[in-house]
C-alpha positions in Angstrom: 7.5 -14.4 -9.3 4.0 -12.9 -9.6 2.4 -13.1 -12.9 1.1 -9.5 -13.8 -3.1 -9.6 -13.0 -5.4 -7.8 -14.9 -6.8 -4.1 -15.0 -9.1 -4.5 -11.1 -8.4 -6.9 -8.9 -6.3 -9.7 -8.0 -6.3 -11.7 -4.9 -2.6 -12.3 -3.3 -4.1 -15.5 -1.4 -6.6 -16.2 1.3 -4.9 -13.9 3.5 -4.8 -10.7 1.7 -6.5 -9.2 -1.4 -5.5 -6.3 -3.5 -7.3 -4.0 -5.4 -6.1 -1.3 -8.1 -8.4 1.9 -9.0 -7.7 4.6 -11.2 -8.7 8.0 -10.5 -7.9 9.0 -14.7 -6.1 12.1 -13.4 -2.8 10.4 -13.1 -3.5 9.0 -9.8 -3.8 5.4 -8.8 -5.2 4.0 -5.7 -4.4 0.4 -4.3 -6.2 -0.9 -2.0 -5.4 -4.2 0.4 -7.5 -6.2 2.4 -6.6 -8.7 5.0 -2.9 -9.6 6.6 -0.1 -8.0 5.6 2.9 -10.0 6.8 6.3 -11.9 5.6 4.2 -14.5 2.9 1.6 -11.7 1.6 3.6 -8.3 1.5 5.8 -9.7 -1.7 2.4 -9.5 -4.2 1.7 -5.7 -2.6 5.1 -4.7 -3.0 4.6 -6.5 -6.8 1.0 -4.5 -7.4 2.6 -1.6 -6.0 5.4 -1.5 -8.3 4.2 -2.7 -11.6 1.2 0.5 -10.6 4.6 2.7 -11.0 5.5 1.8 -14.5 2.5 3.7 -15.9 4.1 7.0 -14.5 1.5 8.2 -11.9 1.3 11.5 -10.7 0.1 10.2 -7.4 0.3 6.6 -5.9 -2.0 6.0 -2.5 -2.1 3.0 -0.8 -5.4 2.6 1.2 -4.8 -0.1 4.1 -8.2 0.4 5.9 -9.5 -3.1 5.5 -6.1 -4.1 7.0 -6.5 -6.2 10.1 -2.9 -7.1 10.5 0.7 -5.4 9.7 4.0 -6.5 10.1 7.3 -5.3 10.1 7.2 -6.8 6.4 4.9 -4.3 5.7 6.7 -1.6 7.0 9.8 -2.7 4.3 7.0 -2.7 1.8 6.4 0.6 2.2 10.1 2.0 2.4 10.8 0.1 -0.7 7.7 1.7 -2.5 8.7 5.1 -1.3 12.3 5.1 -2.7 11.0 3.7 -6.0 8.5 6.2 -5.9 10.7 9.0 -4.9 13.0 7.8 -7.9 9.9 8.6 -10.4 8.9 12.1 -9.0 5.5 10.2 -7.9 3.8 11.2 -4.6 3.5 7.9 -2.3 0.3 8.5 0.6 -0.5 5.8 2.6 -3.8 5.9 4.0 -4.6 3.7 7.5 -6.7 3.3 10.3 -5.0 4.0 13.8 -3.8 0.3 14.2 -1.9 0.2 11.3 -0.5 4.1 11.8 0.3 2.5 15.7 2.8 0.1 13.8 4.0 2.7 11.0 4.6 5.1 13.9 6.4 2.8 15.8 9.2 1.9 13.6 9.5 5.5 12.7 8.4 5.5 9.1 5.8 8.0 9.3 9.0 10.4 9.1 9.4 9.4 5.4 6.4 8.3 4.1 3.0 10.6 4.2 0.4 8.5 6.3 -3.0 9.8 6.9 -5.7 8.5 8.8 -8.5 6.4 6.8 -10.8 7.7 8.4 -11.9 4.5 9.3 -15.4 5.7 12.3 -14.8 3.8 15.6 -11.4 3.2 15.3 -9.0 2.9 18.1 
């Protein structure tokens, strides 16, 4: 089991980084870098969670700098958005159109809010 990290950031390994911002309005922002797959999608879902014990109004994911996404992923994200759903807390995902590709795909964009980074160039 993950150890809690500090307030900021906390790498998950070489493959995958994860950063925590608050916005001091009740809203928290988590941002990943890097591969989400099978070995690195345990420490989001662990960042992710432990960001839902403080009782945010608002909980966005921000998976821009994503460069890979796997169906682990995808049962990241349905696990955050029942646990999120359980607390009254808004879950938004925000992704480039790779990642929405893959979210789209297995359907999940039905249940959780995605929205598009924003990310110029991408295709």
């Amino acid at each position: 089991m993950e150890t809690p990290r500090p307030e900021g950031t906390g790498p998950a390994n070489d493959l995958l980084t994860v950063t925590r911002q608050s916005a001091g309005d009740g809203d928290v922002s988590v941002r990943a870098a890097g591969e989400v797959d099978a070995s690195t999608s345990p420490v989001l879902e662990d960042t992710l969670t432990a960001e839902l014990a403080g009782g945010p109004r608002r909980l966005t994911l921000d998976l821009d700098s994503v460069t890979f996404f796997s169906s682990a992923g995808i049962s990241t994200l349905m696990t955050v958005q029942l646990r999120c759903a359980d607390r009254g807390t808004t879950f938004v995902v925000l992704a480039p159109r790779r990642v929405r590709r893959v979210i789209g795909l297995a359907g999940i964009d039905r249940v959780v809010t995605v929205l598009d980074s924003g990310t110029p160039g991408d295709t």
